[in-house]
C-alpha positions as a printed Julia matrix, in Angstrom:
514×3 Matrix{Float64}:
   7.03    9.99  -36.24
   7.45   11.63  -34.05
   9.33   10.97  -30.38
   7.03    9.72  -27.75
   7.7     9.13  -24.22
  10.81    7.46  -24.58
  12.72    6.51  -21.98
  16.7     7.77  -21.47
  19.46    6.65  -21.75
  22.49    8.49  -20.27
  25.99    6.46  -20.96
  27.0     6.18  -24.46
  27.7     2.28  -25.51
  30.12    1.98  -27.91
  29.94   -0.23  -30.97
  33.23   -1.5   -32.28
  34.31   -4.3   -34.79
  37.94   -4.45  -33.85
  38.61   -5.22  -29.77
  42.23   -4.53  -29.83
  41.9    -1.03  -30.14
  39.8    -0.94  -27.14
  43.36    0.08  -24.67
  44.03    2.64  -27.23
  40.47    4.46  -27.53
  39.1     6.71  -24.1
  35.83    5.15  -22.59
  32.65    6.86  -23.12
  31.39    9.4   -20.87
  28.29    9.36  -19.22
  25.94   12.17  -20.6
  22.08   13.44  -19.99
  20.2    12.44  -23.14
  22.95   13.68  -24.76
  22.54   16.54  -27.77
  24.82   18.44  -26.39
  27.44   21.21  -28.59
  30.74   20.19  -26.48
  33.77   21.35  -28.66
  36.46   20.32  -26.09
  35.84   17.05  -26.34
  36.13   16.21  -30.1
  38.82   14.62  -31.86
  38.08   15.69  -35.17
  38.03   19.46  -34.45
  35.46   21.78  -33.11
  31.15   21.5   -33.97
  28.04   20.55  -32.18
  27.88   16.97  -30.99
  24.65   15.48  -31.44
  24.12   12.39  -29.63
  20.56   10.59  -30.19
  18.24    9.81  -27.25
  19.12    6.1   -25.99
  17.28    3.51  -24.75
  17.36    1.53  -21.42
  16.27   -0.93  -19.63
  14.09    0.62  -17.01
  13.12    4.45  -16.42
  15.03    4.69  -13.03
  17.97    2.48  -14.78
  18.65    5.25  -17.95
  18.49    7.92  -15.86
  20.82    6.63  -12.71
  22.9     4.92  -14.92
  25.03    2.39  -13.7
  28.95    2.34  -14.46
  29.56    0.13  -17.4
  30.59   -3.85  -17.27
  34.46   -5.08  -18.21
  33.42   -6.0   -22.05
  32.31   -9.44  -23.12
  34.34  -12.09  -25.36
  35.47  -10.6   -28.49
  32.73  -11.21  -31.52
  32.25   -9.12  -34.65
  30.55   -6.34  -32.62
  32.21   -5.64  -29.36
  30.84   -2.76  -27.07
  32.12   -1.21  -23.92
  29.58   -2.53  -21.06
  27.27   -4.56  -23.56
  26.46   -7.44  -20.97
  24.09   -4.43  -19.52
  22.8    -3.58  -22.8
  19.3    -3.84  -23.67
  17.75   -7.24  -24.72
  15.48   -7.71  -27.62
  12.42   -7.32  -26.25
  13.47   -3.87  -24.93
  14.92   -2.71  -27.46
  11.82   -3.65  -29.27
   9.26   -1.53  -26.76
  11.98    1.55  -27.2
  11.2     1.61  -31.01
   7.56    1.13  -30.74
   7.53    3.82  -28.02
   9.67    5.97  -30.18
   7.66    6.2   -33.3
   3.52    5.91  -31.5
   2.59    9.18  -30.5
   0.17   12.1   -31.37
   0.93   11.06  -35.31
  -0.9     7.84  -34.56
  -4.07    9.73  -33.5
  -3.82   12.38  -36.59
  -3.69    9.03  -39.14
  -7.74    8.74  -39.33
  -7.67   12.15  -41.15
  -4.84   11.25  -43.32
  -6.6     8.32  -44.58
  -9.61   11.04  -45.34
  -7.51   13.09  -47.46
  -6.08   10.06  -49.74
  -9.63    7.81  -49.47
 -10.42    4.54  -48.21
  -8.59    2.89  -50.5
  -5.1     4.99  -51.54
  -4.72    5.62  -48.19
  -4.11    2.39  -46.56
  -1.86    1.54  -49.3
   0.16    4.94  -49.48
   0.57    4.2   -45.58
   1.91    0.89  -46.42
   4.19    1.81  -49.19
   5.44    4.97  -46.98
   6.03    2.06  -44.17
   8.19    0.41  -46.56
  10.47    3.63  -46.99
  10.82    4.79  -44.17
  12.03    1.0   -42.65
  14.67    0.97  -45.64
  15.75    4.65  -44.91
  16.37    3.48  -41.29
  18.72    0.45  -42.26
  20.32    3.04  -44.66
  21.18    5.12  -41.83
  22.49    2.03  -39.18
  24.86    0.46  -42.59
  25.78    4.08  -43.14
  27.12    4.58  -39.74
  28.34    1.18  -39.43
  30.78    1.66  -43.02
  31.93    5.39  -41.7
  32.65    3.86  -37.87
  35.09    1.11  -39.23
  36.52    3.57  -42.27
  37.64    6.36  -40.13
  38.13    4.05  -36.87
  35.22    5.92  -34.45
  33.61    4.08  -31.29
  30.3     5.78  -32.33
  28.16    8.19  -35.14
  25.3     9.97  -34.41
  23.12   11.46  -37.46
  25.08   14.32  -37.67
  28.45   12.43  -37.84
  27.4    10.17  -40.43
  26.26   13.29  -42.6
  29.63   14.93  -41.98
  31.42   12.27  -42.66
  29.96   10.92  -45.59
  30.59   14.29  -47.15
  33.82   13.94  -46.38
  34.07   11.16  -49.03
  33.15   13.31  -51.55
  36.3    15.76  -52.33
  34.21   19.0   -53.71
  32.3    18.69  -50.7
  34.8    17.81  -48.09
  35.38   21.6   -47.31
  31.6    22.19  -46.26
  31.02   18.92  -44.42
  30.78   20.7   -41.1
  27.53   21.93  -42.46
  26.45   18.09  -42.96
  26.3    18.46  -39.48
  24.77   21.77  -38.77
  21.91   21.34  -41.5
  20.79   18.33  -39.65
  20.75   19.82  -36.14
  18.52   22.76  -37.61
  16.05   19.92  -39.0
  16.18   17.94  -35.58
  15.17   21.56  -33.9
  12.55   21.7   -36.32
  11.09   18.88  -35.5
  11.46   19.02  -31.91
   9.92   22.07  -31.64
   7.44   21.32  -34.31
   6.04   18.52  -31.95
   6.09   21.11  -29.03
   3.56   23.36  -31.21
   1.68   20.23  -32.15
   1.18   19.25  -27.99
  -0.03   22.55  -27.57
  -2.67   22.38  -30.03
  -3.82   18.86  -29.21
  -3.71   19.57  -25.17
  -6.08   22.89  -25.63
  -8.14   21.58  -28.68
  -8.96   18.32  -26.07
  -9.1    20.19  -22.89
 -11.67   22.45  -24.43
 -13.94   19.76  -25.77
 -13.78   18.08  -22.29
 -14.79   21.41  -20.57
 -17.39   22.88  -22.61
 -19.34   19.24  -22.68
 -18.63   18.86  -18.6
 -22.25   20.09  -17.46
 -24.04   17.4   -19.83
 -21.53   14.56  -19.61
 -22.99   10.92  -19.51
 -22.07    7.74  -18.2
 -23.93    5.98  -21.05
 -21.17    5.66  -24.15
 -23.36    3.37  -26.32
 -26.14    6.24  -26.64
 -24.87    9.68  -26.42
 -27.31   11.99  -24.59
 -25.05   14.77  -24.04
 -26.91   18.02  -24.39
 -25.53   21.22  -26.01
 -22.29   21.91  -24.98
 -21.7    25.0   -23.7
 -19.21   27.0   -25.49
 -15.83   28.41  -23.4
 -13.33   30.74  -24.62
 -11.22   30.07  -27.9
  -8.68   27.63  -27.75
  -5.73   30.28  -28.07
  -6.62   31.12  -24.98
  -6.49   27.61  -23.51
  -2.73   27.84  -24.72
  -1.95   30.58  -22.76
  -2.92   29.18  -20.07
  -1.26   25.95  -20.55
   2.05   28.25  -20.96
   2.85   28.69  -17.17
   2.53   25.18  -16.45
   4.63   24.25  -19.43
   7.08   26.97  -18.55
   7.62   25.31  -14.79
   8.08   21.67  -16.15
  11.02   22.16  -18.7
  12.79   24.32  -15.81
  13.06   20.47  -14.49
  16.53   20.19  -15.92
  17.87   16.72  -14.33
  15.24   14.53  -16.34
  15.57   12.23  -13.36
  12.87   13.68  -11.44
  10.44   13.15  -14.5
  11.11    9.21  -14.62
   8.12    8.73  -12.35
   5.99   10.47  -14.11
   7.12    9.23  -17.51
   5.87    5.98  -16.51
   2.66    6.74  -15.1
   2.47    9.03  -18.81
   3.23    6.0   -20.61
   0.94    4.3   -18.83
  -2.22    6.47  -19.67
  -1.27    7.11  -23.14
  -1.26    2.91  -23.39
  -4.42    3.01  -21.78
  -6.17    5.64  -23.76
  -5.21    3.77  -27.18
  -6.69    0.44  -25.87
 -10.04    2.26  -25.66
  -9.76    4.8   -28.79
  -9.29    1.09  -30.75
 -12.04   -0.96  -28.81
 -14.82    2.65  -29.34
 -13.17    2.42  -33.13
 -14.07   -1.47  -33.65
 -17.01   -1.41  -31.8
 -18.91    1.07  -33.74
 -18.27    0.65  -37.48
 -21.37    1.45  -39.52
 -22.99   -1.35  -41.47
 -23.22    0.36  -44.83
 -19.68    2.37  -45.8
 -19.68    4.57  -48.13
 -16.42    6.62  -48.43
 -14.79    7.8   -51.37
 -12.12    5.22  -51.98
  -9.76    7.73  -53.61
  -9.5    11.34  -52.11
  -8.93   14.68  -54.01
  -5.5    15.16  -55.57
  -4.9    18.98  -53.76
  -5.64   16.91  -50.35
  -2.74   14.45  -50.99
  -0.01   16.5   -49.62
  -1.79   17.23  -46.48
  -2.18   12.9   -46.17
   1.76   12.77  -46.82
   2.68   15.26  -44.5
   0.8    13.72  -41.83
   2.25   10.4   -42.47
   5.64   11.6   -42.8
   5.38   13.13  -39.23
   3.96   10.19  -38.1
   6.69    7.67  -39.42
   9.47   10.22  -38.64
  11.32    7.73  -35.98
  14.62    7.41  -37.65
  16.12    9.67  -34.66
  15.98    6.75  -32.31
  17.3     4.24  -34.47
  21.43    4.26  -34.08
  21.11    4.89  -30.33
  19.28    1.61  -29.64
  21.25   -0.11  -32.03
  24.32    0.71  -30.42
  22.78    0.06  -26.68
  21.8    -3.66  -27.37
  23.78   -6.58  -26.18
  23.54   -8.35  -29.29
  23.27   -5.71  -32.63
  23.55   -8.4   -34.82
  19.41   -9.04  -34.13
  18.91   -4.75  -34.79
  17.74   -6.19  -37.98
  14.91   -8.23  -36.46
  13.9    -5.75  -34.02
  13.56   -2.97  -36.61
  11.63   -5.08  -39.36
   9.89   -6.75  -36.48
   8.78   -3.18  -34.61
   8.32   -1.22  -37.58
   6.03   -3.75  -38.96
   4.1    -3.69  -35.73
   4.08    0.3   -35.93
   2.98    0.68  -39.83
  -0.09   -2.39  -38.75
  -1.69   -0.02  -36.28
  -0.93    3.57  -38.22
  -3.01    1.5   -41.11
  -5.61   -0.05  -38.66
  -6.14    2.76  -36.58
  -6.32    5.2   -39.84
  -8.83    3.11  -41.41
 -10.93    2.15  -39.15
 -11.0     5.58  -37.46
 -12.18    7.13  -40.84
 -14.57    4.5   -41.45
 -16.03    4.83  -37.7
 -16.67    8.76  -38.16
 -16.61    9.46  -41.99
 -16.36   12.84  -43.37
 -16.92   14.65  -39.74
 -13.39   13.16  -38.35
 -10.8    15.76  -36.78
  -7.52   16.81  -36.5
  -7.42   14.22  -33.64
  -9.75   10.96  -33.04
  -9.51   11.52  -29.7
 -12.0    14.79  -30.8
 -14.3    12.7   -32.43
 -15.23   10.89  -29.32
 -18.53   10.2   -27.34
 -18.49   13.27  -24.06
 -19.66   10.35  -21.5
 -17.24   10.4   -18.71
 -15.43    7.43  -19.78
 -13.92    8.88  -22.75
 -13.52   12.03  -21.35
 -11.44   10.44  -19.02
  -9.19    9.27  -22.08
  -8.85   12.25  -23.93
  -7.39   13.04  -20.01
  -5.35   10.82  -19.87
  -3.54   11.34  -23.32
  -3.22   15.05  -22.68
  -1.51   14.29  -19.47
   1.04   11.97  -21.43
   1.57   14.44  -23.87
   2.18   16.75  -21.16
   5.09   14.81  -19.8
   6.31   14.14  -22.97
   6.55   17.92  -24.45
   9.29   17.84  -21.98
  11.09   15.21  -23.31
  10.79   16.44  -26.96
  11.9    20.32  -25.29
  14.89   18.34  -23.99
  16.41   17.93  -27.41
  16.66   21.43  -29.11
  17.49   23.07  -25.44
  20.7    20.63  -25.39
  21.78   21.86  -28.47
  20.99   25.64  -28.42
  21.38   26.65  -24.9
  24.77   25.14  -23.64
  26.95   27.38  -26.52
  25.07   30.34  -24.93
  25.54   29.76  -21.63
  28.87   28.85  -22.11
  29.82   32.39  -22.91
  28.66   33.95  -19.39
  29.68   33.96  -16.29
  29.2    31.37  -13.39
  26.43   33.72  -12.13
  24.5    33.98  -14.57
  24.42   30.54  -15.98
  21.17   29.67  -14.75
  19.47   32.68  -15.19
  20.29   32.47  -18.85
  19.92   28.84  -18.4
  15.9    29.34  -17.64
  15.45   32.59  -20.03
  16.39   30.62  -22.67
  13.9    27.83  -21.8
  11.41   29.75  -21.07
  12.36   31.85  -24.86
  12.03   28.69  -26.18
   8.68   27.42  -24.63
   7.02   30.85  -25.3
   7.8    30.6   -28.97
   6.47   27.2   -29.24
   3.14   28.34  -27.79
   3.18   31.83  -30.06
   3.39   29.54  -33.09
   0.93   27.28  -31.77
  -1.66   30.78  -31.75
  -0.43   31.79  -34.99
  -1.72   27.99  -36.21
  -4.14   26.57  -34.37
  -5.39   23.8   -36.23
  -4.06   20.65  -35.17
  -4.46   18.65  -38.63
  -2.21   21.31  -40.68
   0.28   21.93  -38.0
   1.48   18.23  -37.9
   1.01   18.03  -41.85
   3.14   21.49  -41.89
   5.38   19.84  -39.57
   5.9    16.52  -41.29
   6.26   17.84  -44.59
   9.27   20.56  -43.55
  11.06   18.8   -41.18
  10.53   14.93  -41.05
  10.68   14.29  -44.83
  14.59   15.74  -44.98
  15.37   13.32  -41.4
  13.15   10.62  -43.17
  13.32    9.96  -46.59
  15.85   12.38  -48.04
  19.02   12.35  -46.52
  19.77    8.73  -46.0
  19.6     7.73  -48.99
  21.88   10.4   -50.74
  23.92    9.44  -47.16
  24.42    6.12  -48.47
  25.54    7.41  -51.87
  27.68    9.88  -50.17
  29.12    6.8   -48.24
  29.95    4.61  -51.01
  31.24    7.14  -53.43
  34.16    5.51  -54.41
  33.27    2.0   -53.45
  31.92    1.22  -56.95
  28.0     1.69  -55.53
  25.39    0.0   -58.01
  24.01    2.25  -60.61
  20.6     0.75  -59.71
  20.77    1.74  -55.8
  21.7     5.27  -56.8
  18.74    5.21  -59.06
  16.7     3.89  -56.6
  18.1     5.85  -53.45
  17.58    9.34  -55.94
  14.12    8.33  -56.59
  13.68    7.76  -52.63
  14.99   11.23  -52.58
  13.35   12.91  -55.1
   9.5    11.49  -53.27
  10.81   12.67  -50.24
  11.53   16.6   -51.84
   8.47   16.82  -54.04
   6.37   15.61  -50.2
   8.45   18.3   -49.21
   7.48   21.17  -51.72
   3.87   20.19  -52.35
   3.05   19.04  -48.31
   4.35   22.81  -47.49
   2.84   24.53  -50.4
  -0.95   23.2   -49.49
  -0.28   23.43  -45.65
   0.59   27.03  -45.59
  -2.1    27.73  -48.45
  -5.12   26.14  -46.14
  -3.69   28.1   -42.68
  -3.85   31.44  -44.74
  -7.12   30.25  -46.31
  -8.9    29.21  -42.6
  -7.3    32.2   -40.81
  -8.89   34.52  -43.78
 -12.72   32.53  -43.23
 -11.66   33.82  -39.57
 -12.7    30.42  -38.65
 -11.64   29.33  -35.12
 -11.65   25.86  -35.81
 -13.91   25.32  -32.77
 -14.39   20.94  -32.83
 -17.07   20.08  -34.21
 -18.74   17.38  -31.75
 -19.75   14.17  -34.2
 -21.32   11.73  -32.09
 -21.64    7.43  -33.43
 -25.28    6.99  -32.14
């Protein structure tokens, strides 16, 4: 999965089982969407903070917060401010905006590489995983909060501290910490080269097919498009653009047009599913099982599709009852794996053999669905911003820290701008849209995803008597997650080296349902 255009959250709501040491704890402060390395501030000694992007109630409400509520009557999970916590249903659009994003749209190909068949079920089983991988995390953090008496863990606490359990390891816990920051920058950035790719691969379809564009969608008569310049150079000029909106610092000024983003991406899926049903050939005949060297590429893609644990603790700890997390995870996630399986299926079985990196590639050039792939590419504009947000909160304030009050914001913006270049240099490098997010998923999301909660959990219950069976079964987990790891990154860097050396520019090939 990958993070979507989520809204903010900026105060920190603390989840507690014991209320009487509420006098004796220091409220929360209020923080941006907080991954921020603030080594003042820690009781435990000095390292990076990371602090998960939170949910809210409303885009204007997470990022003009409020200042929290007196606390409610004392229950089994009390929280500073929770009568203005989210609901259910809130907390229940946060997670489905969390994990639907660009992934969703790459599933269709993913479903080609495993076949008609495997693939539906691999996404299923993965769905499976990845839900238990996310309760891992919340127990985890929940067991470490009460143990060593903390208000709140982010992913990087729980890591550190569940090393801590472990006496050989206790020394290098700190790296628990670090070792997941440089996986959430991965990923973050990852996604960044992904937008890229998907904004300049869609952008040039839409241009080169402008001059014959139709209104009639039911029988393309589009003539020959008219081919533009390569799609590198679409990134490049993308870059300034890009470059201006992460300068946009205060993520208040983007609530507006996070909306409106949500809004069109919404929009845009709505129609990518209703061209999808509408047009499904009458005779199908797909392999139902896909060639074993393309099963990697189908996990990574999955992998980065599902990769949503990131989201999971913060709106846990922001409702106003946690007790129903539960529901809302098995009811969201549920939701989420039924349209990465219906969307992936019957996207491969609308355009066959000819679908791309993106569906949104694959469809009709009459002015309606131009008008979608639009639309997305606007969202995902928005939204690299958000993403951006994460790794610059972790990287840039340590730097900056170190100058002068003069040259803060200077550095401030070189260091953005650093940052944004190299995204769009690695996006050049790998222009194919279907093995960056397979690259991307298998490097970065399987570790977040499927390998370190369940050795966290292990890690957790060390010497709490854990069953042999659950650390058989949480190894296994582990052990998928590694070889998806190995074998996803083998074959993804093998096909870049093997496209770039067929000095094939990947220019979309326009398949057209007649």
């Amino acid at each position: 999965m990958e993070f979507t255009t989520i809204t903010l959250s900026l105060p920190q709501w603390l989840w507690r089982r014991n209320p009487r040491r509420r006098q004796q704890e220091d409220p929360p402060s209020a923080s941006g969407l907080t991954m921020t390395s603030n080594t003042d501030n820690r009781p435990d000694g000095p390292g990076p903070v990371l602090s998960r992007i939170s949910a809210s109630t409303s885009e204007e409400d997470v990022l003009c917060p409020t200042p929290p509520l007196p606390p409610g009557p004392d229950s089994q999970y009390e929280r500073i401010g929770g009568q203005t916590g989210t609901s259910f249903l809130q907390t229940l659009i946060h997670l489905l905006k969390g994990n639907i994003g660009t992934g969703l749209l790459g599933l269709p190909l993913a479903v080609r590489n495993a076949g008609l068949v495997l693939g539906p079920l691999s996404l299923f089983a993965m769905g499976i995983i990845a839900v238990h991988c996310m309760n891992l995390l919340v127990i985890c953090s929940h067991h470490l909060s009460v143990k060593l008496n903390k208000p709140f863990l982010d992913y990087g606490d729980a890591v550190q501290y569940g090393m801590e359990n472990v006496s050989w390891l206790r020394r290098h816990s700190i790296w628990g910490r670090r070792i997941v920051n440089v996986f959430l920058i991965i990923t973050q950035l990852g996604f960044c080269c992904v937008y890229f790719v998907f904004l300049s691969d869609n952008v040039k379809q839409v241009v080169e097919a402008s001059n014959g564009t139709t209104v009639n969608c039911h029988n393309n008569q589009t003539a020959v498009a008219v081919p533009s310049f390569d799609s590198r150079l679409y990134m490049l000029c993308f870059l300034p653009a890009v470059i201006l909106l992460v300068f946009t610092r205060n993520l208040k000024y983007l609530a507006p047009l996070s909306l409106v983003a949500n809004l069109a991406m919404c929009t845009s899926l709505v129609l990518i599913y209703f061209f999808c049903f509408t047009n499904i050939p009458n005779r199908i005949s797909l392999p139902k099982v896909g060639h074993a060297k393309d099963y990697p590429l189908f996990f990574g893609t999955a992998i980065f599709a599902f990769e949503g644990i990131g989201v999971v603790l913060p709106l846990e700890n922001k409702m106003q009852k946690p007790q129903s997390f539960n529901m809302v995870l098995y009811l969201g996630m549920g939701i989420v794996t039924f349209l990465y399986i219906s969307l992936g299926t019957i996207g491969y079985i609308t355009f066959g053999e000819a679908i791309g990196g993106s569906v949104t590639l694959n469809l009709p050039n009459c002015w309606m669905y131009q008008i979608v792939k639009l639309l997305y590419c606007f969202g995902i504009y928005i939204t690299f911003a958000l993403q951006f947000y994460v790794p610059a909160e972790i990287m840039i304030p340590p730097v900056v820290s170190r100058v002068s009050e003069r040259w803060k914001l200077p550095v401030d913006l070189l260091i953005r701008t650093g940052l944004v270049v190299f995204t769009c240099v690695l996006a050049i490098l790998i222009p194919q849209l279907d093995l960056v997010i397979s690259l991307v998923g298998s490097i970065s999301s399987s570790f977040l995803a499927l390998i370190f909660p369940p050795l966290l959990q292990i890690l957790t219950y060390h010497n709490e008597g854990l069953s042999p069976w659950v650390i058989i079964k949480n190894t296994l987990i582990s052990v998928i997650g590694f070889i998806g790891f190995i074998t996803g990154t083998y074959i993804s860097i093998t096909e870049i080296i093997k496209r770039n050396g067929r000095h094939d520019n990947l220019d979309v090939t326009f398949f057209q349902v007649q």
